[in-house]
C-alpha positions as CSV (number, residue, x, y, z in Angstrom):
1,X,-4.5,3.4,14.2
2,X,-5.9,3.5,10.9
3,X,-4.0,1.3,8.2
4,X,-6.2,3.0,5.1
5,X,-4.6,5.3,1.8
6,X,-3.7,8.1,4.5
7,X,0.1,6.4,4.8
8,X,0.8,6.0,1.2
9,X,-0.9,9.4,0.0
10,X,1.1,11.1,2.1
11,X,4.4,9.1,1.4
12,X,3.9,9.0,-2.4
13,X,2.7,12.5,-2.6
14,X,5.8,13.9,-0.9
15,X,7.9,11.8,-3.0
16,X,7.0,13.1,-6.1
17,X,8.8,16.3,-4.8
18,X,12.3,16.2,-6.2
19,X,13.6,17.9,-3.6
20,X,12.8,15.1,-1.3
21,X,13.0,12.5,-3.7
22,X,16.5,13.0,-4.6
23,X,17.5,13.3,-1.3
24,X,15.5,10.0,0.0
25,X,17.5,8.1,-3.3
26,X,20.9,9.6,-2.4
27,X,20.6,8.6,1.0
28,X,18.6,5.3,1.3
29,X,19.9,3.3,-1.9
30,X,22.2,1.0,-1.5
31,X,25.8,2.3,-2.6
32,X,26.6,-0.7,-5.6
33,X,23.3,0.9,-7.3
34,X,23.7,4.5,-6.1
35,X,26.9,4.6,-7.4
36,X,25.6,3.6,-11.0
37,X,23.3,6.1,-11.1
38,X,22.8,10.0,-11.6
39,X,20.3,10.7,-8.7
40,X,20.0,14.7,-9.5
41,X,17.3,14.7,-11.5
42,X,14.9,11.8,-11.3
43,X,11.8,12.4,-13.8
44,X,8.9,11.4,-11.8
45,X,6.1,9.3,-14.4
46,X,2.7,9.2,-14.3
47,X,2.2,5.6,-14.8
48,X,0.7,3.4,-12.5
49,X,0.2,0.0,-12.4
50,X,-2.0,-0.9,-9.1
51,X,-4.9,-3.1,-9.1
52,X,-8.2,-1.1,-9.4
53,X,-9.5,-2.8,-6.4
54,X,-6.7,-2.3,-4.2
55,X,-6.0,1.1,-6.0
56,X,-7.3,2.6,-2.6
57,X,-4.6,0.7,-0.3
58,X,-1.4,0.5,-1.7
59,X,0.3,2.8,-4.3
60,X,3.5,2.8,-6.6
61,X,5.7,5.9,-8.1
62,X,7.9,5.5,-11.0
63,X,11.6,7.1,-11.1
64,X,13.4,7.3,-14.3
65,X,17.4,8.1,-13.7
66,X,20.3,8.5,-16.2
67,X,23.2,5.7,-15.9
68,X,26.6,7.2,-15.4
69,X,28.1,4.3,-17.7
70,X,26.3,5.1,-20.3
71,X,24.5,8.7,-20.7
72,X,21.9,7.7,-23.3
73,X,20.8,4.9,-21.0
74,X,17.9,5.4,-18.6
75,X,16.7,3.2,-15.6
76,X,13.6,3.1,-13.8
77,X,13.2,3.0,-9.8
78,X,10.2,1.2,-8.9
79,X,9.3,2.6,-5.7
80,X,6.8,0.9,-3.3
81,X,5.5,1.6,-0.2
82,X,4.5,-0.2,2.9
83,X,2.9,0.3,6.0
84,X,3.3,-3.4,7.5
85,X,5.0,-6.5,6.3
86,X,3.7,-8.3,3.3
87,X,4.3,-11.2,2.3
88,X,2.9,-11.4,-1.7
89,X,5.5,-8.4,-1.9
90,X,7.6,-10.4,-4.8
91,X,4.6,-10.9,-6.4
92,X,3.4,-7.8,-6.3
93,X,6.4,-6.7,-7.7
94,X,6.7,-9.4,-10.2
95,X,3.5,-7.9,-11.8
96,X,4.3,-4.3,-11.9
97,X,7.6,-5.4,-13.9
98,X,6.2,-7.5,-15.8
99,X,3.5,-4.5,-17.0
100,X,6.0,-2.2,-17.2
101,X,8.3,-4.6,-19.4
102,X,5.8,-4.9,-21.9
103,X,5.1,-1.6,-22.5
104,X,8.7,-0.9,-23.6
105,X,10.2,-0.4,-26.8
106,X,13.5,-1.1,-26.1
107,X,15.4,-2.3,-22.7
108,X,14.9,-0.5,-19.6
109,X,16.1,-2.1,-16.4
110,X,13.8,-2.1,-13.4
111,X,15.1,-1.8,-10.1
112,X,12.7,-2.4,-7.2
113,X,12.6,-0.8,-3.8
114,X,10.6,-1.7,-1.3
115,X,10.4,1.7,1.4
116,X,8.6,-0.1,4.7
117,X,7.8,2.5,8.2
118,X,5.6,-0.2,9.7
119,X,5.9,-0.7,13.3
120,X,6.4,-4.6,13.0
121,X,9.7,-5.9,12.2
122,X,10.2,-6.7,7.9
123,X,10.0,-10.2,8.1
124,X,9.6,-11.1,3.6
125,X,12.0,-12.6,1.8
126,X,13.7,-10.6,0.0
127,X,14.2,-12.7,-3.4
128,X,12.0,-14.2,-5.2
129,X,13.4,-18.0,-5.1
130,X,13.7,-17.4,-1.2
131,X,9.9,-18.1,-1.6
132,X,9.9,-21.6,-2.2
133,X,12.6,-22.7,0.8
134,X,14.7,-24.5,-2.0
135,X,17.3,-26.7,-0.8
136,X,21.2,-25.8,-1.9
137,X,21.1,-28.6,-4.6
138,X,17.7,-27.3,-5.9
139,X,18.7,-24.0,-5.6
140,X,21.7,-24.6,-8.3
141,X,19.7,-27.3,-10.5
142,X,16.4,-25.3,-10.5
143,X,18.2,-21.7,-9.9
144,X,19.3,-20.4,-13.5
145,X,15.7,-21.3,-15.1
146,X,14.2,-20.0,-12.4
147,X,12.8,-16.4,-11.8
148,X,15.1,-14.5,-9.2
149,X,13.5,-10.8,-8.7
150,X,14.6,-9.2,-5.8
151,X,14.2,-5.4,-4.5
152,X,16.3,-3.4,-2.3
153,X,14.6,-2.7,1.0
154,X,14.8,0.9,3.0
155,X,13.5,-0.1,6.5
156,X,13.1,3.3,8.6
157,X,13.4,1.3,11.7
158,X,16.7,0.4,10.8
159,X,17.7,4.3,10.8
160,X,18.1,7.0,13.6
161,X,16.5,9.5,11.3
162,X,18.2,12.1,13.5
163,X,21.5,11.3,12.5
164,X,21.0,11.4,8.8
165,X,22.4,14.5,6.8
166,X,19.1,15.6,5.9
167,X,17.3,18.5,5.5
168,X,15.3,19.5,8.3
169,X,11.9,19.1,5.7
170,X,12.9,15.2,4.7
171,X,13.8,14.3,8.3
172,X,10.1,15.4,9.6
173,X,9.1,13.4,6.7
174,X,11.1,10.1,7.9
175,X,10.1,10.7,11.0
176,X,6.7,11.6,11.1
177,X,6.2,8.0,9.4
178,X,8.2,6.2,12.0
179,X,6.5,8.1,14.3
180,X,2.8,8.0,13.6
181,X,1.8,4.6,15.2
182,X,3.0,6.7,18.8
183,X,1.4,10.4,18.1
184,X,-1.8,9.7,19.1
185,X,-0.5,9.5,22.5
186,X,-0.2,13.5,23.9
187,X,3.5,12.9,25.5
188,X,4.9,11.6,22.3
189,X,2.6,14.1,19.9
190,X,4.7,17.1,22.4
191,X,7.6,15.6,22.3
192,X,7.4,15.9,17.8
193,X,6.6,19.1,17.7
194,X,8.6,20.4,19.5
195,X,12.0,18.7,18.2
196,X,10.8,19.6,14.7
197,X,9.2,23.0,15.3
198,X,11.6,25.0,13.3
199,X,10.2,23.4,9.9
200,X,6.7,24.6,10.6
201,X,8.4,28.8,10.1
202,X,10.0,27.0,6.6
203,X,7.9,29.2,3.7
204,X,9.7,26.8,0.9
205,X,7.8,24.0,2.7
206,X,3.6,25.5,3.1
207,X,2.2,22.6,1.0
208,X,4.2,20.0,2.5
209,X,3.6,21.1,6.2
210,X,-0.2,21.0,5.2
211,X,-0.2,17.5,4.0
212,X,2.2,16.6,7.2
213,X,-1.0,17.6,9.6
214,X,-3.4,15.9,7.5
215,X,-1.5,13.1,7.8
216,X,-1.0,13.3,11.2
217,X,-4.9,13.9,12.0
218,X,-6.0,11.2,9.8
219,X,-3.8,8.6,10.4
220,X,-2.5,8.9,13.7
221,X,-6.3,9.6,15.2
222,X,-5.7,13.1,16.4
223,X,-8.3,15.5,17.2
224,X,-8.2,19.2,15.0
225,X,-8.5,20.9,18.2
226,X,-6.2,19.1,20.0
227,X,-3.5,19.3,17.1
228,X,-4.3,23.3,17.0
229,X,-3.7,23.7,20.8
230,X,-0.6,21.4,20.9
231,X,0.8,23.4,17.9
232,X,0.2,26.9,19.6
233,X,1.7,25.7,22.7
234,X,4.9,23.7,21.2
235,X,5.8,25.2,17.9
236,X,3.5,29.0,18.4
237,X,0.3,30.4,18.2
238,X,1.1,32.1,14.9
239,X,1.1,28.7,13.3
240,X,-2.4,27.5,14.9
241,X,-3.8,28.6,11.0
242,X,-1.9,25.9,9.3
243,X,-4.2,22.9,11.4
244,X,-7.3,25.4,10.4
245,X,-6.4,25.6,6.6
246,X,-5.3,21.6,6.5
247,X,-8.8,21.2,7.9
248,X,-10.8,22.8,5.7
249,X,-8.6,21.2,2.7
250,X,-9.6,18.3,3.8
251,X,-13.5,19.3,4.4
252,X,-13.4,20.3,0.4
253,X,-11.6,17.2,-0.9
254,X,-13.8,15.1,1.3
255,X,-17.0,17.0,-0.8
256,X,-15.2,16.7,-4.4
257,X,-15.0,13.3,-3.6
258,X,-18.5,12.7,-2.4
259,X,-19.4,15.0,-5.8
260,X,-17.2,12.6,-7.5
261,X,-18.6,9.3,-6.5
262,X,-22.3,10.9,-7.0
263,X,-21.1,11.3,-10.7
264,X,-19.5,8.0,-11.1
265,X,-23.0,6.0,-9.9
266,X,-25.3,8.7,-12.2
267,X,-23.3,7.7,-15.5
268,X,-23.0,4.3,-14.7
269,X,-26.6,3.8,-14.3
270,X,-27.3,5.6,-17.4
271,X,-28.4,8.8,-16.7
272,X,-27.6,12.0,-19.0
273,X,-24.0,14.0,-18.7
274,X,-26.0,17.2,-18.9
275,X,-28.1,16.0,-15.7
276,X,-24.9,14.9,-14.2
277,X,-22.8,17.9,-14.5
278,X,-26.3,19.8,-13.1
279,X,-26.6,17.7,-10.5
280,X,-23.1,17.8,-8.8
281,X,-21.5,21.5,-10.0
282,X,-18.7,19.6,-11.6
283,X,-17.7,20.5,-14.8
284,X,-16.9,17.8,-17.6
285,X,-13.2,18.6,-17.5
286,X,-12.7,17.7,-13.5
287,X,-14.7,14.0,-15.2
288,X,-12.0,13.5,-17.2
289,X,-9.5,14.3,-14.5
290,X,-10.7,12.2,-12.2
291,X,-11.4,9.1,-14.8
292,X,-14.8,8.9,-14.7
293,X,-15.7,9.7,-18.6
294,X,-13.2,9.8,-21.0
């Protein structure tokens, strides 16, 4: 089982979706915050604030909601994923706040939530003073000058994913996550595409059904083949294309990439943009996309 960027690209990238954003939120908060919140229309920001060398492993997305208190007041979801239990979480945490503190102008609370699929059971604490096993009387000498950041955790294996009011889209979502550790086997792969066939004839949902069986092939270790025969014979043979057209979406990210990286070692050993841009067949604006020259 891979434990690479294939879990949080697929989580974060699906998140950034409103429609299952705001339905993830609405359901998984916990109901003190929900309640303070208006959840219909999160803005999703392009801010991120992840360590360039881990940048690769882990990932963050940014909410910004409206306060039904006060209208003119905003509040920002910090929303963190997690394939397995760990434990410099706070910290982790602690950092991104603390980055995303400074750059405001005026107050804007930060709620953190922690969203963990992992097969192991959560085992972090889930405040920051928890950390340092204080003792009741050091807890309330040392507490109030003390740091105390928390986050609200959403632990899928707390959840029977079936019984959630969902749609049909956010509970393959949730589920393929839970799921993934066990698809690899053939049984268990049969037995998913089957109980969630109906989402694979969902037009609305083409894009996210693609990045669903990339996920699946990449982080759950299944063969193309095998994933196009187990669709034709569980779901239909009409949808066999979908595992074709994930592939070769895959086949051309996996060039831009190498393209990418060829680019990134020419300028940073001096050579010429114009020899660059020759070299690879990228153009100066996907550079600048992708952070390489400004």
């Amino acid at each position: 089982m891979q434990t690479g960027p294939h879990h949080s690209n697929f989580c974060i990238d699906t998140l950034k979706r409103k429609e299952f954003s705001v339905e993830i939120l609405n359901a998984f908060l916990p109901p003190a915050v929900r309640e303070l919140l208006d959840l219909s229309d999160p803005a999703v920001h392009d801010v991120h604030y992840v360590d360039e060398k881990l940048k690769n492993y882990q990932s963050d997305i940014l909410f910004s909601v409206s306060s039904v208190e006060r209208e003119e007041m905003r509040i920002y979801l910090l929303f963190e994923h997690k394939s397995h239990p760990e434990m410099g979480v706070l910290l982790q945490l602690l950092k991104y706040q603390t980055r995303i503190y400074a750059d405001q102008k005026e107050f804007i609370p930060v709620i953190a939530v922690v969203f963990h699929h992992g097969a192991e059971n959560w085992n972090v604490p889930p405040r920051f003073q928890d950390l340092g096993n204080l003792t009741e009387r050091e807890r309330a000498g040392y507490g109030p000058y003390l740091l105390d950041l928390g986050y609200a955790l959403i632990d899928l294996k707390r959840y029977d994913v079936e019984r959630l009011r969902l749609s049909l889209a956010v509970r393959v979502f949730l589920a393929a996550l839970r799921d993934i550790w066990h698809l690899g086997t053939p049984e268990r792969l049969d037995e998913f595409l089957r109980r969630y066939r109906d989402v694979f004839f969902q037009s609305t949902h083409t894009e996210f059904i693609e990045k669903l069986i990339v996920y699946m092939l990449k982080a759950g270790n299944i063969e193309p083949e095998s994933l196009r025969k187990r669709i034709s014979a569980a779901v239909s043979e009409e949808c066999e294309h979908m595992v074709v057209s994930a592939v070769e979406r895959m086949e051309q990210k996996a060039r831009e990439e190498g393209r990418l990286e060829t680019a990134k070692n020419l300028i940073e050993n001096g050579v010429a943009l114009e020899i660059v841009l020759k070299s690879t067949g990228l153009t100066e604006e996907q550079l600048r996309e992708a952070g390489t020259i400004k």
